[in-house]
C-alpha positions in Angstrom: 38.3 -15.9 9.1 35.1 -17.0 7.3 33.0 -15.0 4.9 29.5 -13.8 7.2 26.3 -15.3 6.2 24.6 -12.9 3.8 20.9 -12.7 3.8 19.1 -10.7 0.8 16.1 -9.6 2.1 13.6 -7.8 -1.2 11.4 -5.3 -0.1 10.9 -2.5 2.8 7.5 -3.5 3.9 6.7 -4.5 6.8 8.1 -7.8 6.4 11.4 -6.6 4.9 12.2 -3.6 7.3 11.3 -5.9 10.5 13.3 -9.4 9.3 16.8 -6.8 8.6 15.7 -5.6 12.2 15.3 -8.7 14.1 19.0 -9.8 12.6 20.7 -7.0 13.9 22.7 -9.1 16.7 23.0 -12.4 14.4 26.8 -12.9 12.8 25.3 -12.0 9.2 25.7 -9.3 6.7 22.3 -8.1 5.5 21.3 -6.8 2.1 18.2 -4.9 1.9 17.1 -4.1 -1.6 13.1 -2.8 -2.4 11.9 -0.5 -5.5 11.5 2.7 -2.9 13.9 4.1 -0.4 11.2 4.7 2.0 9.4 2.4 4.4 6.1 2.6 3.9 3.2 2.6 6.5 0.5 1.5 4.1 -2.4 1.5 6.5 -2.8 5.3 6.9 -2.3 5.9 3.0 -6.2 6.8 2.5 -5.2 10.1 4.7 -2.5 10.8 2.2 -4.9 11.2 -0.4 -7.7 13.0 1.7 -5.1 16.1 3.1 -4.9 14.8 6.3 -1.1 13.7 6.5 2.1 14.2 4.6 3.7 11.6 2.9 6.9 12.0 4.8 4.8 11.1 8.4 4.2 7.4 7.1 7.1 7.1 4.8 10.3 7.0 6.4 14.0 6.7 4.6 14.7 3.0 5.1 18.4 3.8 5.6 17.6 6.5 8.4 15.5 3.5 10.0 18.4 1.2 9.9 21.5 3.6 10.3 22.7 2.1 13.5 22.6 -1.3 12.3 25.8 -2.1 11.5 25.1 -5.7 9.4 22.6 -3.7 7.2 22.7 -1.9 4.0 20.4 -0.5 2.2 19.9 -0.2 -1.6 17.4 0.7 -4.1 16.6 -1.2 -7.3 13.5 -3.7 -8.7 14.0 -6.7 -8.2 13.4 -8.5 -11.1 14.6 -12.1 -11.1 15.5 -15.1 -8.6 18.2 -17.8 -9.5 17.6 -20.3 -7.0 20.3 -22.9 -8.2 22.6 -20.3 -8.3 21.6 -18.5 -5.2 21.4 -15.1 -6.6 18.8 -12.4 -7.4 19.0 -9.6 -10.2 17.7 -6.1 -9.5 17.9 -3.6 -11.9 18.0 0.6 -11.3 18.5 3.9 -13.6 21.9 2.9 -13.8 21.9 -0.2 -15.1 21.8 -4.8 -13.7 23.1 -5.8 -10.9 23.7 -9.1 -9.1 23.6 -10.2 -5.8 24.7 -13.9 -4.2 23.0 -14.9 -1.0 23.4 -17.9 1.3 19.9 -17.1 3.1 17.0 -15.3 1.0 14.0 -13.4 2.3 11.6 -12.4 -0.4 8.7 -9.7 1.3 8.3 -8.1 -2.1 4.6 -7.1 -1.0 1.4 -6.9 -3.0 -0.2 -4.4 -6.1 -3.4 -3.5 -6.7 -5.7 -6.2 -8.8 -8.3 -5.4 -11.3 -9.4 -8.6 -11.4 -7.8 -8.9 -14.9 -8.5 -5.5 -16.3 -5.7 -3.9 -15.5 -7.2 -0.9 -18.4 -9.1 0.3 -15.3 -6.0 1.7 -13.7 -6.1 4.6 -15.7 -9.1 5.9 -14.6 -9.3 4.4 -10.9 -6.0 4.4 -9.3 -5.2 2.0 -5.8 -4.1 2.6 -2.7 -0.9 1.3 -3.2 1.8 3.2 -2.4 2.8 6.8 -2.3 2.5 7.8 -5.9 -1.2 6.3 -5.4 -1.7 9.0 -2.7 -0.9 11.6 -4.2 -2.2 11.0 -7.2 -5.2 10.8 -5.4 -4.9 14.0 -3.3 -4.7 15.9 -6.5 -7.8 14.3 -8.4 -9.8 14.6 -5.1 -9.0 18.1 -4.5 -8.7 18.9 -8.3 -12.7 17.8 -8.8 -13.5 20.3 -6.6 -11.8 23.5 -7.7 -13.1 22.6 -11.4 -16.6 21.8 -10.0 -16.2 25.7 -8.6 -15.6 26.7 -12.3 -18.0 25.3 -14.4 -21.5 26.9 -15.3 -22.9 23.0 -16.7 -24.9 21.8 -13.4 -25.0 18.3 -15.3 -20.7 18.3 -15.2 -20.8 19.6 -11.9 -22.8 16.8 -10.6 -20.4 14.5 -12.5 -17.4 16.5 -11.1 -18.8 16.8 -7.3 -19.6 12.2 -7.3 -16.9 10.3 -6.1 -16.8 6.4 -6.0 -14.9 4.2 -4.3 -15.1 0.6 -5.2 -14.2 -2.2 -2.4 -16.5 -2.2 0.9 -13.0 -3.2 3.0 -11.4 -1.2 5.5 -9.9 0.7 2.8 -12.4 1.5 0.9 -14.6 2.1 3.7 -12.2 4.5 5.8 -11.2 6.7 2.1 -15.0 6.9 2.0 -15.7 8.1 5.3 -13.0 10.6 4.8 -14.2 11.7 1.5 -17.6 12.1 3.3 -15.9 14.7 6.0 -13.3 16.4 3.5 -16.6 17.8 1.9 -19.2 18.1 5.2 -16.9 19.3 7.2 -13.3 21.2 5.5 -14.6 22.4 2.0 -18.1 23.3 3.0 -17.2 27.2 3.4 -14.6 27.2 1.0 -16.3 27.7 -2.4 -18.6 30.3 -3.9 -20.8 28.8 -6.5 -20.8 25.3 -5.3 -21.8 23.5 -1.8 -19.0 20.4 -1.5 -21.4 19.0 1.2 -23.5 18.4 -1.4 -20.9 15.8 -2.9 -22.3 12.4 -3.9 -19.9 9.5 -2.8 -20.9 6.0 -3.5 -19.3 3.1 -2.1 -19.8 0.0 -3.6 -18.7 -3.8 -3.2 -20.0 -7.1 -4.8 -20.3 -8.8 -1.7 -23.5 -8.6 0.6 -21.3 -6.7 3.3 -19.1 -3.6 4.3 -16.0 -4.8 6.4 -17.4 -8.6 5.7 -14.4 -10.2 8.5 -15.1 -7.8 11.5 -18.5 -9.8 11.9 -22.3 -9.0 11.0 -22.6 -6.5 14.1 -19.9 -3.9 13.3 -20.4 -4.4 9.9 -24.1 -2.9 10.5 -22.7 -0.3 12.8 -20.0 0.9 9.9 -22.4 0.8 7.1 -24.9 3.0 9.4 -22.6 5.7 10.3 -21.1 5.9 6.4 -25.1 6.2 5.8 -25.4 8.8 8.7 -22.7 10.7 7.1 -24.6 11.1 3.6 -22.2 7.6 2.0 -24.1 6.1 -0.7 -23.4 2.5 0.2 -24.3 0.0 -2.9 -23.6 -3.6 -2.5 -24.2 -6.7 -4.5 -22.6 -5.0 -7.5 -19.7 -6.3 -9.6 -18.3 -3.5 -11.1 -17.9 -4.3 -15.3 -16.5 -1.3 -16.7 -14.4 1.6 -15.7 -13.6 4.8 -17.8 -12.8 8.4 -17.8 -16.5 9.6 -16.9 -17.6 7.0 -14.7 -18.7 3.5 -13.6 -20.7 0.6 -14.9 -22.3 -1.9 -12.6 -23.6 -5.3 -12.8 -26.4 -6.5 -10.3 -27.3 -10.2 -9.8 -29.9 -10.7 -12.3 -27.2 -9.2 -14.8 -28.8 -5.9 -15.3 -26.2 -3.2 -15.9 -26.3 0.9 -14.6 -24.0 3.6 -14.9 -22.6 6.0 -12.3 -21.0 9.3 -13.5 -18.2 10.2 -11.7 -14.8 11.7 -12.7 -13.1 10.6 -9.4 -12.8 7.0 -8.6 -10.6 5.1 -6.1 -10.1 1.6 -6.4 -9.6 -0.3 -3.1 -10.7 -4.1 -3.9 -8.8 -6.9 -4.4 -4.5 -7.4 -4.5 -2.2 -9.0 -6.6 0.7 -10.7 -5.6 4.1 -10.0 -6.6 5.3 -11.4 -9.3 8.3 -12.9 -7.7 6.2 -15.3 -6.3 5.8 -17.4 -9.9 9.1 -17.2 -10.5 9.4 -19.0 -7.5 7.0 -21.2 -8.1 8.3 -22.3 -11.3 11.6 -22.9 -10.4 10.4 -24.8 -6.6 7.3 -26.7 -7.9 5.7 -24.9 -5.3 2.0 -24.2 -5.5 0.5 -20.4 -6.2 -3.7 -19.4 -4.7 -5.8 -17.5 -7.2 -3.9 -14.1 -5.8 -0.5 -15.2 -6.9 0.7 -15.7 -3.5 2.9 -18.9 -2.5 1.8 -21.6 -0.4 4.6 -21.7 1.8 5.9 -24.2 4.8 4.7 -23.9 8.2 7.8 -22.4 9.0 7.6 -19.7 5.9 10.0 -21.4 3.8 9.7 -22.4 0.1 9.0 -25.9 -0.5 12.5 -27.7 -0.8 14.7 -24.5 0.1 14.7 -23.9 3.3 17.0 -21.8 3.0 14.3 -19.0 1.2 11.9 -17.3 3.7 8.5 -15.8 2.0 6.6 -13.6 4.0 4.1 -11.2 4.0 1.3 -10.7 1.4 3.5 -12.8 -0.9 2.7 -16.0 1.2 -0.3 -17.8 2.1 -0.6 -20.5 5.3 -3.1 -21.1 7.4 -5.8 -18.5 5.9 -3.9 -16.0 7.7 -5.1 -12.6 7.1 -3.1 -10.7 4.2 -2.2 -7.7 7.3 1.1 -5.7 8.6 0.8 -7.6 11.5 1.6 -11.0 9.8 4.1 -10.1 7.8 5.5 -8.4 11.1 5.4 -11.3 12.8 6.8 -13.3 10.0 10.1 -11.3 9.8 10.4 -12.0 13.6 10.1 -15.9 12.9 11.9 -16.0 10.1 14.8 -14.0 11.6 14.9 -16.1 14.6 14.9 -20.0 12.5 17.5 -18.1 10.7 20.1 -17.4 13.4 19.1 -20.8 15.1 20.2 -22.6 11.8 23.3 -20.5 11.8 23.9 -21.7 15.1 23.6 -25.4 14.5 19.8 -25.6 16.4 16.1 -27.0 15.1 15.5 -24.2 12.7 12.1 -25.6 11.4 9.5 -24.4 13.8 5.8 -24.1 12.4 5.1 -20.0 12.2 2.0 -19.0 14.6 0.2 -16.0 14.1 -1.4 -14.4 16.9 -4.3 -12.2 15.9 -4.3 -8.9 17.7 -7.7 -7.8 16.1 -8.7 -5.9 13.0 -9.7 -2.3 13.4 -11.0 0.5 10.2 -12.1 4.4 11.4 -14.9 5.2 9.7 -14.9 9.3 10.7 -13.0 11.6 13.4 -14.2 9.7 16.9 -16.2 6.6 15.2 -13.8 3.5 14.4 -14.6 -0.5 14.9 -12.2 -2.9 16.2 -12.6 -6.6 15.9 -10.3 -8.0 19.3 -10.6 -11.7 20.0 -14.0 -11.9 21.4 -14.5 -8.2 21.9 -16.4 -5.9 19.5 -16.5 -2.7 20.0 -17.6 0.0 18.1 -17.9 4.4 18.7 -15.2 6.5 20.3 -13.5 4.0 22.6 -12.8 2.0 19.6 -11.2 5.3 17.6 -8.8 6.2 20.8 -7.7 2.6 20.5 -7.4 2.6 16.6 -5.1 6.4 17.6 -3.3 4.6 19.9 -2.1 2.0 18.2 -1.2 3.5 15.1 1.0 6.1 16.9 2.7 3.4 18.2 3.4 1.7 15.1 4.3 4.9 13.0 8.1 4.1 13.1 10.3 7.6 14.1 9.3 10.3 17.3 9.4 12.7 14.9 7.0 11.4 12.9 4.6 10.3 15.7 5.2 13.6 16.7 3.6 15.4 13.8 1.4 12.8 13.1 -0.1 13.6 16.0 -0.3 17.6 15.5 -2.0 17.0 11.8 -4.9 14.6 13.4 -5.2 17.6 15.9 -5.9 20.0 13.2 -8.1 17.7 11.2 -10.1 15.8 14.0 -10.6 18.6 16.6 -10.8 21.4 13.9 -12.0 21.5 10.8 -8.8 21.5 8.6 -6.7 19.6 6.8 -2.5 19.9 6.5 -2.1 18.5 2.9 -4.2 20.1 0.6 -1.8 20.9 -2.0 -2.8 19.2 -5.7 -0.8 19.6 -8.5 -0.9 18.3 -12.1 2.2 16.5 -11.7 0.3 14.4 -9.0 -2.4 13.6 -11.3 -0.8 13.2 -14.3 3.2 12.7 -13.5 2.6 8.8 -12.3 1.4 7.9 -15.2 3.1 9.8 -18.1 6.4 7.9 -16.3 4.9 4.9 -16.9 3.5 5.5 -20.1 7.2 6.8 -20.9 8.6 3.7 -19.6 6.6 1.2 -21.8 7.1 2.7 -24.6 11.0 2.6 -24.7 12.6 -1.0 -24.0 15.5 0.3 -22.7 13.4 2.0 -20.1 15.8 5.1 -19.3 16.3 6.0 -23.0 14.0 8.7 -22.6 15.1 10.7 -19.8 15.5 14.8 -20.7 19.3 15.9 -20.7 18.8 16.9 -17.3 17.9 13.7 -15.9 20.3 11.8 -17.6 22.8 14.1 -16.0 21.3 12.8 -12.4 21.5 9.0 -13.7 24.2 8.4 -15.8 27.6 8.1 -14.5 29.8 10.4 -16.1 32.5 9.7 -18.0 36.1 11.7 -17.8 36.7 14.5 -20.5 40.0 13.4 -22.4 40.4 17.3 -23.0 41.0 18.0 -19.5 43.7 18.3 -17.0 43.9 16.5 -13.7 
């Protein structure tokens, strides 16, 4: 009996979790390695960081997702190399290298945050990224407040109580808008010597629009009810210069302002993974300005057609860098797959169907972008609800999804508001910790090496 195929898929995104999915019936054994063991539904992060859901709702164990999928496992490690002569790909975890051979590859490693080469921004102005981003987030958001609430300096409460959020997308624009009613609506009675309605939140993009694809229409409508909701929205300025205190701007004519602000989010711009110039250098095939690869029409590298790249790791046809492409990627790709296997045409051009783009801009008010509808208001929210409870993978977690937006849309509260240091601070100090040793793990306390390192048998003792 023959050796099954084995497929290597990298990364849980959307493009990872859906392509070991769609191969659950095909004679192949799948491998499924990503940096997190969760699944994440990156979409409704921004609610993460604004109280409104936990981090469990949108982050699902991958191995809990594909349990009954016997051809599947699951592991956890970073990927960190591709050997495409030799077919394998290196990941490395707190215990040490490993290697895996393939015979089909899927690389969905996803996208990080760009600072538009200054990554020294990160520091002070954290992405929306994934769920350490969140949280770290959550606890800067909520922590400006409760130090607002103890300070006696109007001038650093001002400073503490102005938030800005850089990127006019539907990122930026829906953390905004729930910035905006974290302070109008669930803080407001909260506090004793400070009014958080009177927060400052400033939005700002270089480019002449908010939500610049959904059209000129709902753009107007989105920017009006940010404006409606007291959202600062500042456009036409690049932002120069990020630190601890606050932002500098650039207009046009190259005159330069500051904006004070101890809490910035950074939701502009995305980075490829860098996976994809490994594979480039070792294919010849070409990389865009973001780092992604230009891929086949049928999403495979350029000369092996036996490597699928999907998601926002790949770039054809100007196709929108959204969940639903790389969704329907994993579905293609899955299906050439098993027709290859099976001795059929496995080279069929990918075609993405657009179901339309859609951001929430406060509880009942959304925008949704559908073919040649535009629609805009509380119609246009139910849908965005709608849709996303469908896509939220789990009852369970569609379930209390659903009780969370309750409290936060109908009421006034919000689930999540627990901030902690270790939110703020935690991230970073790991990473910090991390550069500074090249070994990586050499720094780990006594007690975490007891979680990492495999133990080794005590001569001293009897069996």
């Amino acid at each position: 009996m023959s050796a099954p195929h084995r497929v290597v898929i990298i990364g849980s995104g959307f493009g990872g979790l859906f392509a070991a999915k769609h191969l659950k019936k095909s004679p192949v054994e799948v491998t499924l390695i990503a940096r997190t063991a969760h699944h994440l539904f990156q979409p409704l992060l921004y609610q993460v960081a604004t109280g409104v859901l936990s981090e469990g709702e949108i982050a699902p164990a991958t191995r809990e997702i594909l349990r009954r999928q016997k051809n599947a496992q699951v592991l956890l490690g970073d990927v960190t190399g591709i050997d495409l002569a030799a077919k394998t790909v290196t990941s490395t975890s707190p215990l040490g290298t490993a290697t895996f051979g393939y015979d089909s590859l899927i690389v969905a490693a996803g996208a990080g945050q760009s600072y538009f080469g200054n990554d020294q921004f990160a520091d002070f102005a954290p992405g929306m990224k994934s769920i350490d981003d969140a949280l770290e987030l959550r606890g800067r958001i909520f922590g400006v407040f409760e130090l607002a609430e103890l300070t006696k300096d109007p001038a650093m409460a001002k400073k503490l109580l102005t938030f800005v959020v850089v990127g006019a997308g539907p990122t930026g624009v829906e953390m905004a808008g729930q910035i905006a009613e974290l302070s109008r609506r669930t803080l407001h009675r909260d506090f004793r010597n400070i009014d958080p309605s009177q927060a400052r939140i400033v939005l700002l993009d270089a480019a002449p629009n908010v939500l610049g694809s959904f059209g000129d229409k709902l753009s107007k409508a989105a920017r009006g009810r940010l404006e409606e909701m007291g959202v600062d929205v500042q456009l036409h300025l690049k932002v120069v210069d990020v630190d601890g205190e606050g932002v500098t701007v650039e207009d046009k004519a190259g005159n330069r302002r500051r904006i004070d602000s101890y809490c910035k989010v950074w939701a502009a711009g995305v980075a490829a993974s860098p996976l994809g110039k490994q594979l480039a250098e070792q294919s010849g095939a070409e990389l865009d300005r973001a780092g992604r690869i230009k891929v086949q029409p049928d999403l495979t590298l350029p000369g092996h057609p036996e490597v699928y790249v999907l998601g926002d790791m790949a770039t054809l046809n100007d196709y929108p860098g959204v969940a639903q492409v790389a969704m329907q990627g994993a579905k293609h790709a899955a299906k050439q797959l098993t027709a290859r296997l099976e001795g059929q045409p496995a080279d069929k051009a990918f075609r993405y169907f657009d179901k339309g783009n859609m951001a929430t801009v406060s509880r009942f008010y959304a925008v949704a972008a559908i073919g040649p509808l535009r629609l805009k208001g509380f119609i246009a929210w139910l849908m965005w609800l709608v849709i996303h409870l469908i896509y939220l993978i789990g009852f369970k977690h569609r379930v209390t999804a659903l009780l969370h937006w309750s409290v936060s849309f109908i009421g006034r509260g919000r689930s999540e508001r627990t901030a902690t240091l270790q939110q703020v601070l935690g991230r970073r100090a790991l990473e910090k910790m991390r550069e500074s040793d090249a070994n990586h793990w050499a720094g780990l306390g006594p007690l975490e090496r007891d979680l990492f390192e495999p133990k080794q048998p005590d001569p001293t003792r009897q069996g």
